[in-house]
N, CA, C and O atoms as a DFTB+ gen file, in Angstrom:
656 C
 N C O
     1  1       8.653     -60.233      38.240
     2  2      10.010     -59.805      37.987
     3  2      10.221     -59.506      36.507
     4  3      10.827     -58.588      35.956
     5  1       9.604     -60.456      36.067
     6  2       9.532     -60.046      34.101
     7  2       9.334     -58.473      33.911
     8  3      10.203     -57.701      33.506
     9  1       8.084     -58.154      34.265
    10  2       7.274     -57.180      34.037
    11  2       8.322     -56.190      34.507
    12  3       8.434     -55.198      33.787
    13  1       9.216     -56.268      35.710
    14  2       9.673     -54.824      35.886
    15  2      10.598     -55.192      35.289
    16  3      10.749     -54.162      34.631
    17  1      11.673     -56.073      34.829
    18  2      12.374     -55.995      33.880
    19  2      12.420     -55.524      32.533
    20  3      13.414     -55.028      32.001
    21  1      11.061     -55.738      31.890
    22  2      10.679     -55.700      30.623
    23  2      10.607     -53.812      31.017
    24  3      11.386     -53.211      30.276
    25  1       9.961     -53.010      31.847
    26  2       9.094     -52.115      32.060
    27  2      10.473     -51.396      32.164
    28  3      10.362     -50.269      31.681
    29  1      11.673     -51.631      32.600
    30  2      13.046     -50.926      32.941
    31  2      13.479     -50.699      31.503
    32  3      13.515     -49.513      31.176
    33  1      13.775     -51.479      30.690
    34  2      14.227     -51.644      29.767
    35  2      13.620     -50.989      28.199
    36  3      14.336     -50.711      27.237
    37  1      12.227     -50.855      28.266
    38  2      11.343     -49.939      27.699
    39  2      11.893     -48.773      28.250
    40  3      12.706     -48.265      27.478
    41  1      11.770     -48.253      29.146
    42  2      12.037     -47.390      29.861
    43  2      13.499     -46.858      29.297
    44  3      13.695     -45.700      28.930
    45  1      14.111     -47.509      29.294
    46  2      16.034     -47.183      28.953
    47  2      15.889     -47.075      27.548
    48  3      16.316     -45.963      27.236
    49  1      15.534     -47.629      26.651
    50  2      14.928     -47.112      24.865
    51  2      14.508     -46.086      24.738
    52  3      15.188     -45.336      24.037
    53  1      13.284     -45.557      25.293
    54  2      12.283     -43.859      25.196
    55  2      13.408     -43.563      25.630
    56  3      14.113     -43.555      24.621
    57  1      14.174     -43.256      26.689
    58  2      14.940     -42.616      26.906
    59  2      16.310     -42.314      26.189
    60  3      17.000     -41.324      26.432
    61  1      16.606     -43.273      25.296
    62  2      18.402     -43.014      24.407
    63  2      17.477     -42.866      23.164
    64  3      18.289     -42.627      22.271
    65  1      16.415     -42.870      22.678
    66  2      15.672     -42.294      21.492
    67  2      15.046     -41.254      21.783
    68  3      14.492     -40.820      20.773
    69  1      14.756     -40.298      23.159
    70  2      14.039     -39.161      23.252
    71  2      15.049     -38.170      22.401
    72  3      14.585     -37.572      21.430
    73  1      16.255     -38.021      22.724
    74  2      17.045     -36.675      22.226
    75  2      16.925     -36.856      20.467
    76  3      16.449     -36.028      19.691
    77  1      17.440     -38.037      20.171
    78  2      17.054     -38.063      18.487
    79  2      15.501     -37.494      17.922
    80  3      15.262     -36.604      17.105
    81  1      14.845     -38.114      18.466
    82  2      13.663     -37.296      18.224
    83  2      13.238     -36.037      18.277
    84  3      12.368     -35.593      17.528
    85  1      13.898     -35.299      19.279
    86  2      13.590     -33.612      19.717
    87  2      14.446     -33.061      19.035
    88  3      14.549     -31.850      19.231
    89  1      15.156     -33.538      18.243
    90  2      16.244     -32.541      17.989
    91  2      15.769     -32.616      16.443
    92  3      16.579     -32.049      15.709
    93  1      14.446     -33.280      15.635
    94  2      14.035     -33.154      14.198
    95  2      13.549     -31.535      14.202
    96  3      12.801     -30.916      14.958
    97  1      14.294     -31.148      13.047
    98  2      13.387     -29.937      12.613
    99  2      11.933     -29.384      12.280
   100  3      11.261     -29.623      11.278
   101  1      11.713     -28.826      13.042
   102  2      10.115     -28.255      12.416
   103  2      10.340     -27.196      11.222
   104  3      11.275     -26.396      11.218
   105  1       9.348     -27.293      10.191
   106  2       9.385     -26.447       9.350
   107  2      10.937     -26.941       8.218
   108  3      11.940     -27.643       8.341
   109  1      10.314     -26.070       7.166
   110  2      11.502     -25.932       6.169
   111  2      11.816     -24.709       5.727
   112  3      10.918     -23.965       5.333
   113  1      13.089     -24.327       5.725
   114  2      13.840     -23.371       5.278
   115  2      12.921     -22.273       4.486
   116  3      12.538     -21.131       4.741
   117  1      12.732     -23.335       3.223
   118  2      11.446     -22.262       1.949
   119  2      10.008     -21.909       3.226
   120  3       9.202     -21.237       2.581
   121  1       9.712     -22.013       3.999
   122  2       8.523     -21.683       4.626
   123  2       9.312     -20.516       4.636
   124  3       8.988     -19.741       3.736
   125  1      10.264     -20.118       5.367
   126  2      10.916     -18.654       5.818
   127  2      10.884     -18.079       4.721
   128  3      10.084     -17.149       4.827
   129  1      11.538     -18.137       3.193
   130  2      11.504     -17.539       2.358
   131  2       9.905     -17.252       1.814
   132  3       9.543     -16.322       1.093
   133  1       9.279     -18.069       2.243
   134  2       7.715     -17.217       1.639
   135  2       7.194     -16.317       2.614
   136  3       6.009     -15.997       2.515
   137  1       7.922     -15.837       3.584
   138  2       7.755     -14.727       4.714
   139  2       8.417     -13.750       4.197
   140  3       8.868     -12.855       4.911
   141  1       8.609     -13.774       2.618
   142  2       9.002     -12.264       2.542
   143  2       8.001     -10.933       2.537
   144  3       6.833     -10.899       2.148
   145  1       8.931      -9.670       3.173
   146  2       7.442      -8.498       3.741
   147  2       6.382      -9.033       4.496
   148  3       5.296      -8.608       4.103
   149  1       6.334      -9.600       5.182
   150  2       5.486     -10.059       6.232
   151  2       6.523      -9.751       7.607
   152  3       7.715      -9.456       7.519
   153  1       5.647      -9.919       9.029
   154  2       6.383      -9.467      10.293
   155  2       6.210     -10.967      10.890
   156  3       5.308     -11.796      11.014
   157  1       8.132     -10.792      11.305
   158  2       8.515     -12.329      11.940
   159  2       9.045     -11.833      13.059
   160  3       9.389     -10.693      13.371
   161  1       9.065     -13.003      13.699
   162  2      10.386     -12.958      15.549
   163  2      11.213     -13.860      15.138
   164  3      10.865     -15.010      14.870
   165  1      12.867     -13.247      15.014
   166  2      13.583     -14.605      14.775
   167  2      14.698     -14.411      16.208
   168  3      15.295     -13.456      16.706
   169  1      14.569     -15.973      16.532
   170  2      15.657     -16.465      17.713
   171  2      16.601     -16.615      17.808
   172  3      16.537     -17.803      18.124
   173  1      17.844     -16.347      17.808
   174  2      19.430     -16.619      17.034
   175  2      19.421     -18.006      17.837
   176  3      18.385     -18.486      18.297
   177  1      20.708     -18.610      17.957
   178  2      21.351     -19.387      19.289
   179  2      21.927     -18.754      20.198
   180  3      22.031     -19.209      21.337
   181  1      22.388     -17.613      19.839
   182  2      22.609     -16.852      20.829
   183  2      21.441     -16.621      21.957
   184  3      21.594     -17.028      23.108
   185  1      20.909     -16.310      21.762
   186  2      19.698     -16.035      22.495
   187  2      18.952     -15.023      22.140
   188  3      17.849     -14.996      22.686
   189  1      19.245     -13.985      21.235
   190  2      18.741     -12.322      21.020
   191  2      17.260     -12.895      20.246
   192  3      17.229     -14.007      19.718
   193  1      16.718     -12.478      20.254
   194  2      15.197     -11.881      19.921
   195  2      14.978     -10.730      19.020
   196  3      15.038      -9.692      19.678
   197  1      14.740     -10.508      17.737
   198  2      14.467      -9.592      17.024
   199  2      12.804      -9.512      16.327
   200  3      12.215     -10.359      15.655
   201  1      12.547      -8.739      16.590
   202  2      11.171      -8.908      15.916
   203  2      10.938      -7.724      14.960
   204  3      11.101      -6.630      15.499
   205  1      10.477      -7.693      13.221
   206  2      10.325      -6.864      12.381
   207  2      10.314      -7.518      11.355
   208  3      10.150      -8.733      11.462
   209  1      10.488      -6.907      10.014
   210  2       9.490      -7.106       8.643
   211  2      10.868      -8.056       7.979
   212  3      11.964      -7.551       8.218
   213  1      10.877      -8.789       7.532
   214  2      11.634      -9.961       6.911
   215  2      11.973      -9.068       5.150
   216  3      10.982      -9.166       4.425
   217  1      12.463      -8.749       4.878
   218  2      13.081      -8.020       3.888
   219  2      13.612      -8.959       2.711
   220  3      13.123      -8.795       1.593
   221  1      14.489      -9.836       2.888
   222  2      14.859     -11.196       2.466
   223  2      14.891     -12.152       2.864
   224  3      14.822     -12.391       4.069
   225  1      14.998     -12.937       2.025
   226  2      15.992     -14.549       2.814
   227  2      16.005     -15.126       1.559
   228  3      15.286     -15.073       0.561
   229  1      17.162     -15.770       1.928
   230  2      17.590     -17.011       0.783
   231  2      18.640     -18.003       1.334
   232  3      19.159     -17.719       2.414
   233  1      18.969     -19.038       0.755
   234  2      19.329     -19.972       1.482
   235  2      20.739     -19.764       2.275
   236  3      21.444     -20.757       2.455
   237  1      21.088     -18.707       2.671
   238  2      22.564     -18.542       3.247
   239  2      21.985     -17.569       4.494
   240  3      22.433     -17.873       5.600
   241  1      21.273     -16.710       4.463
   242  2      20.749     -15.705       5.367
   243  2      19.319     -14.954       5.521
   244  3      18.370     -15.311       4.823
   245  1      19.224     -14.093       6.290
   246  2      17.548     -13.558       5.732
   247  2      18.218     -12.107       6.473
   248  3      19.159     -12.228       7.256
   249  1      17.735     -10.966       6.200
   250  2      18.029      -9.758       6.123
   251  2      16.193      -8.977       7.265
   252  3      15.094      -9.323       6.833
   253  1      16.239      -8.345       8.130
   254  2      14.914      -7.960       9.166
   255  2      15.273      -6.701       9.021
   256  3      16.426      -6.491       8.647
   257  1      14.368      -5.558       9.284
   258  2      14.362      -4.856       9.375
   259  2      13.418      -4.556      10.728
   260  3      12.224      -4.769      10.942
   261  1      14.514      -3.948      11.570
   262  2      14.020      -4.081      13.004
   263  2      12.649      -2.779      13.043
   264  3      12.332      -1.819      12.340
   265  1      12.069      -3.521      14.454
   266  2      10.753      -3.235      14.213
   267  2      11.164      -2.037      16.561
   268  3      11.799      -2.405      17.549
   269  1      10.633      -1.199      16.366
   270  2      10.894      -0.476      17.222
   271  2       9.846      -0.277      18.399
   272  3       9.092      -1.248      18.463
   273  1       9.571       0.735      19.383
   274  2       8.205       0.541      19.772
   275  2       7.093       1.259      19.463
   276  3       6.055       1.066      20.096
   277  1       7.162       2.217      18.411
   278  2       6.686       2.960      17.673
   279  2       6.273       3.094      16.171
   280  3       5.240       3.508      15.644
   281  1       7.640       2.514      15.582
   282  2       7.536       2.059      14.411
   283  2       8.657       1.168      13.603
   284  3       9.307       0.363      14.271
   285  1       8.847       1.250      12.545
   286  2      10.012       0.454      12.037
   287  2      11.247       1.580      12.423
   288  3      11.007       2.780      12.552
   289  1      12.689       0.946      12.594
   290  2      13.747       1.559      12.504
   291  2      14.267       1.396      11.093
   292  3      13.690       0.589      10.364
   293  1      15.366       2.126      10.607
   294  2      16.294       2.223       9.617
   295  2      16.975       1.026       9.654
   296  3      17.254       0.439       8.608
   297  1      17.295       0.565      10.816
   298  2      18.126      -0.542      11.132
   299  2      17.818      -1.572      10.768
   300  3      16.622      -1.752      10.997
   301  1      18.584      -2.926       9.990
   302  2      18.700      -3.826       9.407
   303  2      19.250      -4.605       9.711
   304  3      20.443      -4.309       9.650
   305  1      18.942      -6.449      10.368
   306  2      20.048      -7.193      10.535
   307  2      19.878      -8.324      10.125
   308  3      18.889      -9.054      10.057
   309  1      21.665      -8.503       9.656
   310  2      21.618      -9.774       8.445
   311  2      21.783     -10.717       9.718
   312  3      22.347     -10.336      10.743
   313  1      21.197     -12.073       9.540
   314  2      21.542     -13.217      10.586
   315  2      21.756     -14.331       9.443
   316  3      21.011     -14.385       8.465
   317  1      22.707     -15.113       9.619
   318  2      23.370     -15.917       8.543
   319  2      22.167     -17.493       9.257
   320  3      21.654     -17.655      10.364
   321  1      22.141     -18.177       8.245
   322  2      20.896     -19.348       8.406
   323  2      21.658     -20.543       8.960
   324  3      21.243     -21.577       8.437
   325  1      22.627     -20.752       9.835
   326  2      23.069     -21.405      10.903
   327  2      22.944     -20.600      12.183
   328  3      23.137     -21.328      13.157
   329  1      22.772     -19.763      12.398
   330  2      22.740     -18.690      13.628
   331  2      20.842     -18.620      13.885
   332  3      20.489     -17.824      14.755
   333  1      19.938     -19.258      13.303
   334  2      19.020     -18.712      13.223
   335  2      18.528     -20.150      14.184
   336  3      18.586     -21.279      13.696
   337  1      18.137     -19.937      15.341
   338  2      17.185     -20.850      15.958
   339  2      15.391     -21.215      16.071
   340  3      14.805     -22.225      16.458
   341  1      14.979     -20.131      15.637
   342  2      13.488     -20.280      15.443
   343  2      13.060     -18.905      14.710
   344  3      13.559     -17.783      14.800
   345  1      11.786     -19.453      13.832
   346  2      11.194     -18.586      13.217
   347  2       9.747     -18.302      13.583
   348  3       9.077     -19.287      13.894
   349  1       9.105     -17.002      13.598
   350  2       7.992     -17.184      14.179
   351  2       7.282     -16.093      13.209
   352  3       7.890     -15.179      12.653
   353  1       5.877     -16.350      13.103
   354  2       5.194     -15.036      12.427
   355  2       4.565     -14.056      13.487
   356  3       3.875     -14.481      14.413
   357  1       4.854     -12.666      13.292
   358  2       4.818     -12.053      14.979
   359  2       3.492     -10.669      14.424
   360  3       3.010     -10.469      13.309
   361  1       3.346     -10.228      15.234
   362  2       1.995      -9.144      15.840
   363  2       2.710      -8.226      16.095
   364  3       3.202      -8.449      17.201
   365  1       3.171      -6.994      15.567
   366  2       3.969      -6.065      15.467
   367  2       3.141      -4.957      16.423
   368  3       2.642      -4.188      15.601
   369  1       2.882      -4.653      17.339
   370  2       1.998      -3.884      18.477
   371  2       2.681      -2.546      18.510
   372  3       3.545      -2.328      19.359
   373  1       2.292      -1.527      17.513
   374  2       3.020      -0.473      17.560
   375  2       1.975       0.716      18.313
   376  3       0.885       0.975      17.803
   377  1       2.339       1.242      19.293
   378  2       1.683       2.119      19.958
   379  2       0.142       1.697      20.640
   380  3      -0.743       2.439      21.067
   381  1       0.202       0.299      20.563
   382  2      -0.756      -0.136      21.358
   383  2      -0.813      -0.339      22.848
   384  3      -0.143      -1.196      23.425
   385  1      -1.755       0.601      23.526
   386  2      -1.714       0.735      25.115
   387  2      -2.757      -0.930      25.860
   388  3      -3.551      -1.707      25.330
   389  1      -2.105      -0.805      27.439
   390  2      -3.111      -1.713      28.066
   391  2      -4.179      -1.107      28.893
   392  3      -4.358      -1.376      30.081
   393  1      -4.907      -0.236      28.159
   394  2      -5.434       0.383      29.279
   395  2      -7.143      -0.837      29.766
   396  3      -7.632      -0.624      30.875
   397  1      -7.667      -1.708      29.060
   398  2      -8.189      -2.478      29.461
   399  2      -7.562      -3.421      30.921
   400  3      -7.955      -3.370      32.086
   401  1      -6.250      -4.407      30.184
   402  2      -5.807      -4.883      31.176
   403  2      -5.600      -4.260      32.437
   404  3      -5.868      -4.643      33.575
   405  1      -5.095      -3.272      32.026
   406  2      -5.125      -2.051      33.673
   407  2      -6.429      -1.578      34.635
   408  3      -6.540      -1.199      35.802
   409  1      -7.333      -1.800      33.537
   410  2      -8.772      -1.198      34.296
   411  2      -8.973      -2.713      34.943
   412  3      -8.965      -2.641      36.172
   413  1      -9.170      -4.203      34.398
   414  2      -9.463      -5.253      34.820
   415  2      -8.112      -5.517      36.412
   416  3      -8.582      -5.737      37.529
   417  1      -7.474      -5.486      36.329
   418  2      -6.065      -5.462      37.027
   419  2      -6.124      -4.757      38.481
   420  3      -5.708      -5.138      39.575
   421  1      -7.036      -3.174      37.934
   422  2      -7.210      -2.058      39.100
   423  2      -8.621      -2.534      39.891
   424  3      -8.853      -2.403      41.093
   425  1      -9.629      -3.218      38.705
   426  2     -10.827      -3.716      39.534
   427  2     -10.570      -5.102      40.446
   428  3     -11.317      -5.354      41.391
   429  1      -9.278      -6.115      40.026
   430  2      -9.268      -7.043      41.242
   431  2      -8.542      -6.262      42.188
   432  3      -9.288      -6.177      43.165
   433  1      -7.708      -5.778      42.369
   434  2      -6.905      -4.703      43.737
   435  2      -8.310      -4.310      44.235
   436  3      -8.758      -4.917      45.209
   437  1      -8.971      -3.438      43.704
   438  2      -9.934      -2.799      44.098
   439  2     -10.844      -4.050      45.331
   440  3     -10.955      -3.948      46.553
   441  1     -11.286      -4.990      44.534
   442  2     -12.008      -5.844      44.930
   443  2     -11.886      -6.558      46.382
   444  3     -12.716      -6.844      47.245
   445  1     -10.260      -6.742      46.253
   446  2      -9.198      -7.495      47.464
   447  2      -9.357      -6.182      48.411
   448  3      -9.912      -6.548      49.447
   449  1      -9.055      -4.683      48.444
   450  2      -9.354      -4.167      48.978
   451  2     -10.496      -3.772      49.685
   452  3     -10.542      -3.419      50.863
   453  1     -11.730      -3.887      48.605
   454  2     -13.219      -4.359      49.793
   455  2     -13.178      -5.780      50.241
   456  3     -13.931      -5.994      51.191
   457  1     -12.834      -6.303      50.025
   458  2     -12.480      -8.094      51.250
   459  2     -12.205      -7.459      52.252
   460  3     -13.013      -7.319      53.171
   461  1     -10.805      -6.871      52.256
   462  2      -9.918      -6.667      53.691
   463  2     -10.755      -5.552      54.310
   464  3     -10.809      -5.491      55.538
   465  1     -11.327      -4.781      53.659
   466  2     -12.013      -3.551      54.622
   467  2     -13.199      -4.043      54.990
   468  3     -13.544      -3.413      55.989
   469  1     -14.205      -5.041      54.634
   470  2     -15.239      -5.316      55.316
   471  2     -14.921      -6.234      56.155
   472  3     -15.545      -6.270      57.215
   473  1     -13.897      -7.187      55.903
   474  2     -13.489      -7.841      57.495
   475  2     -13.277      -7.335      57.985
   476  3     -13.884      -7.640      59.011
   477  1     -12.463      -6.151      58.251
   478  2     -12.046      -5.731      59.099
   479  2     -13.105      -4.898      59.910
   480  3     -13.030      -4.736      61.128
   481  1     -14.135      -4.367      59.085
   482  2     -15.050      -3.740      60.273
   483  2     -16.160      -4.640      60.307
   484  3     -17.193      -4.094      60.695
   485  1     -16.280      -6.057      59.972
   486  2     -17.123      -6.703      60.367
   487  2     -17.946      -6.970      61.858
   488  3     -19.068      -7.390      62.141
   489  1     -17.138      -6.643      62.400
   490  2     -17.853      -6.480      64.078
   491  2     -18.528      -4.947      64.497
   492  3     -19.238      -4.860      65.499
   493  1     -18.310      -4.041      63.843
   494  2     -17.807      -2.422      64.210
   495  2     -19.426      -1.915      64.010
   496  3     -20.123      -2.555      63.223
   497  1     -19.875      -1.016      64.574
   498  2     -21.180      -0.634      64.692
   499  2     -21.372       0.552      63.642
   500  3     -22.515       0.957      63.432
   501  1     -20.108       1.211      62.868
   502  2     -19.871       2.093      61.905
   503  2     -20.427       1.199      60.707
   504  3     -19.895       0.094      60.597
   505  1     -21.270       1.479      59.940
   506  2     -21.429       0.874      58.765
   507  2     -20.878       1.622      57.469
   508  3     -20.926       1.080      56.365
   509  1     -20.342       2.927      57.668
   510  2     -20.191       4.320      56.905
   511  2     -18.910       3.745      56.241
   512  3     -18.826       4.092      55.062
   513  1     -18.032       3.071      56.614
   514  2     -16.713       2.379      56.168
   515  2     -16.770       1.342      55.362
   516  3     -15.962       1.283      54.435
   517  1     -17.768       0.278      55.556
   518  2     -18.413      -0.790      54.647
   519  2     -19.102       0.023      53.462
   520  3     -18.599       0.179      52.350
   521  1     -19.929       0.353      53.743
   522  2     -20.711       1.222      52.361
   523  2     -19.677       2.023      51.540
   524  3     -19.937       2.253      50.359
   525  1     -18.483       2.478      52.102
   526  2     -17.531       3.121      50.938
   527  2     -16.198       2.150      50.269
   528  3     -15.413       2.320      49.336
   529  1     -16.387       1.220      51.140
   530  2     -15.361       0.001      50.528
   531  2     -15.668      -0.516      49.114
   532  3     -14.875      -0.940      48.273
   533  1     -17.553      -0.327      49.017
   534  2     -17.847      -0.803      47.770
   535  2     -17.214       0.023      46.578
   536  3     -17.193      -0.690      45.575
   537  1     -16.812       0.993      46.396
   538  2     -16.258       1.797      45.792
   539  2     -14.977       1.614      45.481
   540  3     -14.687       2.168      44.422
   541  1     -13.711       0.802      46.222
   542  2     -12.614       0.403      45.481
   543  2     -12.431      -0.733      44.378
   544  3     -11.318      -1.226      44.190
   545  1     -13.291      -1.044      43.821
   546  2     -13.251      -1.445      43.004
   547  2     -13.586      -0.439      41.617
   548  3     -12.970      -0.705      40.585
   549  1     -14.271       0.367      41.616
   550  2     -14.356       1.211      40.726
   551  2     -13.510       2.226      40.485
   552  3     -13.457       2.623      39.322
   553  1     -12.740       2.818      41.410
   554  2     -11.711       3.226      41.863
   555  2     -10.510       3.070      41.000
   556  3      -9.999       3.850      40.196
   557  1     -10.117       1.597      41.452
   558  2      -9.444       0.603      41.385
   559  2      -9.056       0.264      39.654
   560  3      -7.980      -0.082      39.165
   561  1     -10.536       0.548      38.918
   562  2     -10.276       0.416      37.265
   563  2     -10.074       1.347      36.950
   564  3      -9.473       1.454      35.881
   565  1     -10.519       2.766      37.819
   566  2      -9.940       3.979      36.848
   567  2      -8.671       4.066      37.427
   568  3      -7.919       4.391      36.508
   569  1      -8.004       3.942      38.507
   570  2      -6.700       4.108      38.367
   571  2      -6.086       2.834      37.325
   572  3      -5.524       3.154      36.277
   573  1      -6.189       1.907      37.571
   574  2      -5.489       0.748      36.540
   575  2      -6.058       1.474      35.038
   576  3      -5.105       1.553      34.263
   577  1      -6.983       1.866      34.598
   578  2      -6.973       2.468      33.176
   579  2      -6.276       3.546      32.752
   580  3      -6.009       3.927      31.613
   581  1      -5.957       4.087      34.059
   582  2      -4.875       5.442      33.890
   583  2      -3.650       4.651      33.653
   584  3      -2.908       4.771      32.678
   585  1      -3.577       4.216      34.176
   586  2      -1.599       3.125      34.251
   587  2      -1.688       2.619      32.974
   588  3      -0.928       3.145      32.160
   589  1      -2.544       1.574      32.502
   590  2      -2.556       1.277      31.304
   591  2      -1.920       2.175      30.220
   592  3      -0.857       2.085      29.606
   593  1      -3.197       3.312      30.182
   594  2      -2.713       4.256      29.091
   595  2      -1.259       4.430      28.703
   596  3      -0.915       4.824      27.589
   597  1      -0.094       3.993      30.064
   598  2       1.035       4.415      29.559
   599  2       2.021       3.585      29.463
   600  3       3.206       3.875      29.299
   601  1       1.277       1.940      29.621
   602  2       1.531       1.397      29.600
   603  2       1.593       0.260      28.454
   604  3       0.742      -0.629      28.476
   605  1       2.777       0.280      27.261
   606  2       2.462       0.292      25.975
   607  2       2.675      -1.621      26.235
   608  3       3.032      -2.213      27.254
   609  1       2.237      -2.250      24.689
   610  2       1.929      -3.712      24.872
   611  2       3.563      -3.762      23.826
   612  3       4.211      -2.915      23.209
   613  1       3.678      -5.025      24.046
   614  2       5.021      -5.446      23.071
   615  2       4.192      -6.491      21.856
   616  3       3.104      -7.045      21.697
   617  1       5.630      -6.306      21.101
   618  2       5.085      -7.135      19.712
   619  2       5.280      -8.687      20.402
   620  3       5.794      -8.900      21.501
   621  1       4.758      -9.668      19.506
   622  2       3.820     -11.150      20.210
   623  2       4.340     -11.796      19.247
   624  3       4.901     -11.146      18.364
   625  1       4.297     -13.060      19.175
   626  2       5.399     -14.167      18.889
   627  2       3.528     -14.892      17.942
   628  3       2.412     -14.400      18.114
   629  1       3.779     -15.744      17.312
   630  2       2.385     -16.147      16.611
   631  2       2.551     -17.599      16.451
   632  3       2.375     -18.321      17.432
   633  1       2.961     -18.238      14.990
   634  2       2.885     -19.326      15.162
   635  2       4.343     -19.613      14.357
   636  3       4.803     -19.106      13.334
   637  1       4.903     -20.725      15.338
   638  2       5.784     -21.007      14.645
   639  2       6.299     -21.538      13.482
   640  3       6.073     -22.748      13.491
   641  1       6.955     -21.162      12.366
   642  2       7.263     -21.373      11.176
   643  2       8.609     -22.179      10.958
   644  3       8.649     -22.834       9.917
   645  1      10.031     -22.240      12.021
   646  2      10.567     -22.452      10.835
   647  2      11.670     -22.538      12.580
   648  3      11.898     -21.509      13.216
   649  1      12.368     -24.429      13.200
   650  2      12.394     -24.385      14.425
   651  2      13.976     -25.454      13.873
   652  3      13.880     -26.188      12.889
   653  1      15.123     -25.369      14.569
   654  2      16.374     -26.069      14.353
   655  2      16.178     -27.047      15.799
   656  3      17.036     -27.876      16.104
C-alpha cells in the first residue's frame, strides 16, 4: 500500500512540474540576431509560417524578406519579438523538382502492380501476361519521373534556433 501511495504521489509532482518545465525557452534572442542574411522559418503564435532571408532583428522585431517558389519576393515582413513563436534555420528550395522521389514512388506502384497481376494469373496457362507485368515497374519510374519533374519541393525547416 506504501508503494502505490508513494508511486501516486510521485506521479501527482511530474505532473504539476511538467508544464513549468515545457514552457523554458530554447535558445536566446541574440542567436536570432546572428541570423542576419542567412535563410530562416519563423512561426508567429498565430500560426503563419514564413520562410526567407532575415534582413534584421533587434531586440523589439526582426524584418524577412519573403522567400517565394522561385525566388525572393520584394515583399517584407516586420513580426514584432512577442508575436514570434519559433525560429528555425531553413533550406530555401528554389526551383528544385522531385523527379527522383517520383521515379522511386512510380517504381513501388509499378511493383504492387506486378504483385496483383501475377496473382491474378497465377493459375492461367497464358504466361504472355506474367512476362509483361515485369515491366510495371519500369514503367512505373518513368511515369513517376515525369510527375516529379513538375512537381516542385518546398523550402525545409533545419534546426531550431530560437523557441518561446
Amino acid at each position: 500500500m506504501k508503494k502505490l501511495i508513494a508511486t501516486l504521489l510521485t506521479f501527482t509532482l511530474l505532473i504539476q512540474f511538467a508544464p513549468a518545465v515545457s514552457a523554458k525557452p530554447k535558445g536566446h534572442w541574440n542567436a536570432v540576431k546572428a541570423l542576419q542574411d542567412q535563410s530562416i522559418a519563423v512561426e508567429t503564435r498565430k500560426g503563419a509560417m514564413y520562410y526567407g532571408l532575415l534582413q534584421s532583428a533587434d531586440d523589439a522585431a526582426l524584418v524577412v524578406q519573403i522567400a517565394g517558389p522561385e525566388d525572393f519576393t520584394p515583399h517584407e515582413i516586420s513580426v514584432r519579438r512577442d508575436e514570434v513563436q519559433k525560429v528555425w534555420h531553413a533550406r530555401l528550395r528554389f526551383g528544385e523538382r522531385n523527379i527522383a522521389k517520383g521515379a522511386w514512388i512510380g517504381t513501388g506502384v509499378g511493383f504492387v502492380a506486378t504483385i496483383a497481376t501475377l496473382s491474378a494469373v497465377a493459375g492461367k496457362e497464358n504466361a504472355d501476361r506474367a512476362f509483361g507485368a515485369v515491366w510495371f515497374p519500369v514503367l512505373g519510374a518513368g511515369i513517376g519521373a515525369i510527375t516529379g519533374a513538375f512537381w516542385k519541393k518546398k523550402h525545409k525547416k533545419q534546426k531550431l534556433v530560437y523557441s518561446v
